[in-house]
N, C-alpha and C positions, 0 to 999 in steps of 0.2 A: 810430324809435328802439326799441328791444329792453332787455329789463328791466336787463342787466348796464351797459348804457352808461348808461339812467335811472340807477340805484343810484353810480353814479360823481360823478354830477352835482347830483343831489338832496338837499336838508340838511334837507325837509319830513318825510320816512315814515321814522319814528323806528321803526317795524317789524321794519327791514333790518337794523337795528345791535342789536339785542335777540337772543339767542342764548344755549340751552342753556349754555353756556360759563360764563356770568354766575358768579361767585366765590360768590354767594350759595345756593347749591344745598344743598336738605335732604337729598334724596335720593341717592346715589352714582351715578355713571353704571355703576359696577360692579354695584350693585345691580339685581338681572333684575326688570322689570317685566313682572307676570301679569296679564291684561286680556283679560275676559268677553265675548263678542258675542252680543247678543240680539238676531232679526232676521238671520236669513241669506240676506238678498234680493240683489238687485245691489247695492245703497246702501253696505249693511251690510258686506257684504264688500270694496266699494274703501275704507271707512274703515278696516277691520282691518287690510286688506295695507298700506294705507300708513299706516298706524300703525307695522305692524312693519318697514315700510320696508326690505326688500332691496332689491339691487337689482333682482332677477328680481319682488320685489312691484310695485315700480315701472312694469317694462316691462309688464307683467301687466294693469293697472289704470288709470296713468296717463301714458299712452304720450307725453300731449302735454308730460310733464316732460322726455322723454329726448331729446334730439335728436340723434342719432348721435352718443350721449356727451357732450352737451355737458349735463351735469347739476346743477342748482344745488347750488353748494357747499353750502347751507343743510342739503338732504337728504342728503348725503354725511355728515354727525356720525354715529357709532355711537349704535344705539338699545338695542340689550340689553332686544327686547320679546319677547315670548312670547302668541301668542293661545292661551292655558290651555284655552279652556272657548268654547264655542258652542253656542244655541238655537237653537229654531224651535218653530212648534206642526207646523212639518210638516217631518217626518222626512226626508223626502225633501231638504232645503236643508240640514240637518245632516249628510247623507251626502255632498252635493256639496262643505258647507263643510271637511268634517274630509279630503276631498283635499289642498286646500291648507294645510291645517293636523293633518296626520295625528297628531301629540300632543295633541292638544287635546280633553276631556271633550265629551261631547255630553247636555245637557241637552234635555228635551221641559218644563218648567214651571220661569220663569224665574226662580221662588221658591227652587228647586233650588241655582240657580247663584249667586243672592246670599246664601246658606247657608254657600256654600263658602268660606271662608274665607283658602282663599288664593288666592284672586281680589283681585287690586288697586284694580282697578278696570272698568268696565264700558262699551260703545257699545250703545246703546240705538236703535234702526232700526226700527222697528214702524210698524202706521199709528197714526194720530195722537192715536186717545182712550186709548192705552196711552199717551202719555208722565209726564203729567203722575204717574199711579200709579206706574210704575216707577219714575221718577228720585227721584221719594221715597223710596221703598222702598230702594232704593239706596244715598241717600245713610244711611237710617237703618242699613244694612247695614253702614254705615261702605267702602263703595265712593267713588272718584272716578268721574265722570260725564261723558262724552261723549253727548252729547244731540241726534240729528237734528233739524232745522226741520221744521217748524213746533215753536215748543216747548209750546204745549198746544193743544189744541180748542177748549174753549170759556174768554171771557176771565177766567172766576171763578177757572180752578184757578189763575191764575197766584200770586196772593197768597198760597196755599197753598205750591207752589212755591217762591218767593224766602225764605218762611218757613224753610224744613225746610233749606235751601243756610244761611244764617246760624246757624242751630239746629248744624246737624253740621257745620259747617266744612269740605264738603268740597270738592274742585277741580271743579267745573263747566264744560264749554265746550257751547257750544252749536254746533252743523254749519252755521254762518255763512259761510262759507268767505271770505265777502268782507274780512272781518276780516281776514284778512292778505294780501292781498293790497296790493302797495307803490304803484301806482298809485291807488287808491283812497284810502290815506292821504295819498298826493300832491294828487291833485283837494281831500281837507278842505284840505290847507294853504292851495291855491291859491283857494276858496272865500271861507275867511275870513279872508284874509289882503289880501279887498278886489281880487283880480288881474280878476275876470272883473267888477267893478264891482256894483250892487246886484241882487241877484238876489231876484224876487218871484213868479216862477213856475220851479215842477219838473215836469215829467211823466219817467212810468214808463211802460212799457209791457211785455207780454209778448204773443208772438203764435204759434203754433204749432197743429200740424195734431193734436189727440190720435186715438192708436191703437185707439181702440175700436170693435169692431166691432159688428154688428145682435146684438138681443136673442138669445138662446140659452134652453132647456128649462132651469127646474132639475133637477138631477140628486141623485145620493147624492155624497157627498164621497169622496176619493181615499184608496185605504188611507195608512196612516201620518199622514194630516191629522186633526189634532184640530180641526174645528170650531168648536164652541162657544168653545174655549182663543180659536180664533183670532180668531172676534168677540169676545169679554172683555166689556169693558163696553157696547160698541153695542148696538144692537136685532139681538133672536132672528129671524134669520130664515133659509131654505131654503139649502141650500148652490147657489151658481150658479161655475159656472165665471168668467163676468166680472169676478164681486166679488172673484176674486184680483189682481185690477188695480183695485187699491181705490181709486185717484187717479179712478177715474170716477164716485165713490160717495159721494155727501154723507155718508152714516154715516160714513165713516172719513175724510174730507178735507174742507177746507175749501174749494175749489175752484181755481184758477187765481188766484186774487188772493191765497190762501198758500205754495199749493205752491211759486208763483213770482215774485210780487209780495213775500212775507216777505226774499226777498236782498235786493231793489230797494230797500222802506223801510228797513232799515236802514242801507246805502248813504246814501240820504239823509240818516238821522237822524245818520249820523258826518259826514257831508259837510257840511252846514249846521249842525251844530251844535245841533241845536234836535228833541224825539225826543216831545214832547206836543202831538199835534191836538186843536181847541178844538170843533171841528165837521165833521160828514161828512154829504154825499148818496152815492145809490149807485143804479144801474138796470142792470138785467139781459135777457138775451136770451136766451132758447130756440127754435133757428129746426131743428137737427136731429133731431126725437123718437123715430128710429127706429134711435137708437145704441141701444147697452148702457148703463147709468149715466144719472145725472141732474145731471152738474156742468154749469152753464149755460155758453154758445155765446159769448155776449161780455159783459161787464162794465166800467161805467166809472164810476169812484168820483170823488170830490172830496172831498180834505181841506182845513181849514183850519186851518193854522198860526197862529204870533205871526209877524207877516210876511212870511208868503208864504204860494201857495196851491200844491197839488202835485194832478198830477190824474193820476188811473191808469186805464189802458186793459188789458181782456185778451180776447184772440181765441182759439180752439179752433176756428176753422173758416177761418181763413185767418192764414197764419205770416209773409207778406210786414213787416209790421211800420212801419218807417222805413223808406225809400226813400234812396239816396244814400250812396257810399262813396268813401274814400280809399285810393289806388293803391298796392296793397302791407300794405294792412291784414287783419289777419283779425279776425274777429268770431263772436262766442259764439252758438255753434250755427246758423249757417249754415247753408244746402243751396243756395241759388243760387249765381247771379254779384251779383245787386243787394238779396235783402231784409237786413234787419237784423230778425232778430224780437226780440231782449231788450234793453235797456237803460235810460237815463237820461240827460236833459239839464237842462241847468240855465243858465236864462236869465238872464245879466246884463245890464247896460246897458252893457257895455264889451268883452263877449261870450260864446258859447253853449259850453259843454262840453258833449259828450257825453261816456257813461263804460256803458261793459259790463264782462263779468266780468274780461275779456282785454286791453282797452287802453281807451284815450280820445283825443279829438281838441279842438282847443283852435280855435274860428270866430271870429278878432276880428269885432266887429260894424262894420259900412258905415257910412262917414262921409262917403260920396259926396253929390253933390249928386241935385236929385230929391226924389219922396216916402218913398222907401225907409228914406234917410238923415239931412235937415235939417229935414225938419219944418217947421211954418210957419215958426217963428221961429227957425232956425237949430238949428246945435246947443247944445247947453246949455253954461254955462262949465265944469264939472265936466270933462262928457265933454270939452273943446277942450284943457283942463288936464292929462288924463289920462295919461302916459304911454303909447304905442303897445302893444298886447299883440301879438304874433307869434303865424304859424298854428305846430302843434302837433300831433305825433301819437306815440303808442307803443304796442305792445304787451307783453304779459308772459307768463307761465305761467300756466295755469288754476291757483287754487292750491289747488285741495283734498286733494293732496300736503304741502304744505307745512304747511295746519290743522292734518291729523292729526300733521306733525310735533312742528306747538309745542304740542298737548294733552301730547303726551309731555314736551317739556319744564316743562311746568305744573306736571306732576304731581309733576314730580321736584326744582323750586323751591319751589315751594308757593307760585306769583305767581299773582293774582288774571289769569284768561284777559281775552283783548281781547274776548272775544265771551263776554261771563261771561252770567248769567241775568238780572240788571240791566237790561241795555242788549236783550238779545234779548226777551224779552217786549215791550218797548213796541214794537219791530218786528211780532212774531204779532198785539201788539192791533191795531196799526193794518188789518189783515187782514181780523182779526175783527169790526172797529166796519162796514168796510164792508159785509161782510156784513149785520149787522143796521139798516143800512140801508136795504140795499135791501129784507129779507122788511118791513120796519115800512112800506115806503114813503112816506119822510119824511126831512126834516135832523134830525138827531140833537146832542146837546150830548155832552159827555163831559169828564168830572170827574178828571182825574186822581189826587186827592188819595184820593176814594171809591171811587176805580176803577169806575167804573159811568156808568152814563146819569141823571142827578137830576132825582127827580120823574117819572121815564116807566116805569111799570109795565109796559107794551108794551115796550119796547125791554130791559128788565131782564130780562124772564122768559128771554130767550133769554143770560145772563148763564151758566150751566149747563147740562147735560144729565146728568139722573139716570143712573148706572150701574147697568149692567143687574146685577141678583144671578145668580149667589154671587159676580160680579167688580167688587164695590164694595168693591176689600181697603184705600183710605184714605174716611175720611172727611171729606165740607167740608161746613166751617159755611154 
């Protein structure tokens, strides 16, 4: 099944029917919307172009919306956007970006561009210990806020964060993408709505080969790169050519269980329903030393929820993933015929869904006889009561076309996003907790209410990471 025939048939992903259109609009669709990009890497740039959504942005960016024209109505609304203004600390991404965007201001200090005043609003694309400062900054700039995942670094700024979004009121979305996407709000309905029966275990997984190669000579940095700008607040240190693929680099990332693990639990947390772990283990592996970077080789966390346990798996040295596929499916980031490197399952007692970024498939569970099936004592009266579930399968559009569409229309209603700052932080902490799992090496408690670890002064100290001066421009208590 294919998104349009889903969307036909489905009364669950109230997503679909939500639409710029809506009567309640503050903004005018006539009104040009001016919108800042800070961050001119690949990321940064497929948010902007399909923010401004041409169609040539489109074909440009996100080829897997377009299918020989066959283009979701949703993206087809006039946007009346304008990318005004573009950063970078390195000149050289601001030269490439103002190609595609040849009107557009070119700031080198991102301080510059939220100055400017008529800037609307801004996409913030940075590695990850700029978020937290920026988007502050930002919103006190009186900017609306398009915010890449992870949304902070370490879990303290968060509270800081969610503060400064209710202080200025201003529109926040965060680079969730999974948030609109209509399957996914499909699988919540189908979740808790009792279809796949009681579900007490989730696993996540990501698995993929990262691109880093053998250590390199530091060197002197590349005309037009401001350095220091570009570390900000991490540790001073030598300029290396690798650290510009900063996902390999614990100072600017949080490893494989943010970078790519942050879409997964949030998934979960809309999916279940349920967005606060009570406790976390976490063990780590480093089996290849002689990359570039020091994000660790595999990872496998354990949360525990209020009933249920979710366990997350991450590989950087083999992308195989899940094993076993359905004829005619495509699946999120593929490169074989058989692996599944990203997703999510969710095991019920009445059967297993799996869900990735692009579709889901629906396992009723064996009620065959055997040990597979009955069990010693048959099956249970529940399950024998149950009505049958059918097998299940669809796919959709990646939809990170679509995200950047409805931040536009966000902005322009002044409705609270699906992927606001609320709901995406308890996604990064879940990230984050596992992290400080594993360096503590221990089960850890976590306090939602205190936001922190109570009573573990080991587990708290890694609660922050002082910014480096002169680039500590907020301060947290």
């Amino acid at each position: 099944m294919q998104r349009r025939e889903f969307l036909k048939t489905s009364t669950g992903a109230g997503i679909a029917a939500w639409t710029a259109a809506s009567a309640a609009q503050v903004r005018g669709a006539n009104d040009r919307l001016r919108i800042g990009l800070i961050g001119c890497g690949g990321r940064g740039t497929l948010d902007a172009r399909n923010m401004r959504g041409t169609l040539e942005d489109i074909q440009a960016v996100a080829p897997g919306n377009y299918h020989g024209g066959n283009l979701d109505p949703r993206l087809k609304e006039p946007r009346n956007v304008e990318i005004a203004a573009v950063c970078d600390a390195n000149t050289a991404k601001t030269g490439a970006a103002k190609r595609w965007a040849p009107q557009a201001t070119a700031y080198d200090d991102f301080r510059k561009l939220l100055a400017d005043q008529s800037i609307d609003a801004v996409i913030i694309a940075t590695p990850d210990p700029w978020h937290a400062q920026m988007m502050i900054l930002a919103c006190e700039a009186g900017k609306d806020v398009y915010l890449e995942k992870p949304v902070m670094y370490r879990l303290a700024e968060a509270t800081a964060m969610r503060e400064a979004v209710r202080r200025t009121r201003r529109i926040v979305q965060i680079g969730s993408q999974h948030r609109s996407a209509d399957h996914i709000a499909e699988a919540a309905r189908m979740v808790q709505s009792g279809k796949i029966g009681d579900v007490k275990f989730v696993r996540v997984w990501n698995y993929q080969i990262e691109p880093a190669g053998p250590p390199v000579p530091d060197s002197e940095p590349p005309a037009g790169l401001n350095w220091d700008a570009w570390l900000g607040p991490s540790p001073k240190v030598p300029f290396n050519t690798s650290r510009l693929y900063y996902r390999a680099f614990m100072d600017y990332t949080n490893g494989l269980i943010s970078d790519y693990g942050n879409h997964r639990f949030d998934s979960v947390h809309q999916i279940m329903g349920v967005d606060k772990p009570l406790k976390v283990s976490s063990a780590t592996a480093m089996l290849n030393r002689r990359k570039a970077g020091n994000i660790v080789d595999f990872q496998q966390a354990t949360y525990e929820y209020p009933g249920f346990i979710l366990g997350y798996e991450g590989s950087v040295y083999n992308s195989h993933g899940l094993g076993g596929r359905t004829e005619g499916m495509r699946y999120y980031n593929a490169r074989g015929t058989d692996d599944r490197p990203h997703g999510m399952a969710f095991y019920g007692t009445e059967a297993a869904l799996f869900v990735d970024r692009i579709g889901m498939e629906l396992y009723p569970e064996s009620r065959g006889g055997g040990r597979g099936g009955m069990g010693r004592g048959g099956p249970a009266p529940a399950a024998a009561a149950a009505p049958p579930v059918e097998r299940m399968h669809m796919n959709e559009d990646e939809p990170s076309a679509l995200h950047a569409k409805y931040f536009v229309d966000f902005v322009r209603s002044r409705k609270e996003p699906f992927a606001n700052i609320e709901t995406e932080v308890r996604a990064t902490a879940v990230a984050c907790m596992g992290n400080v799992a594993a360096w503590t090496g221990r089960k850890l408690t976590w306090d939602d209410a205190s936001w922190q670890f109570p009573g573990d002064a080991e587990a708290n100290k890694y609660l922050f990471r002082e910014y480096r001066k002169p680039w500590d421009l907020v301060k947290f208590a």
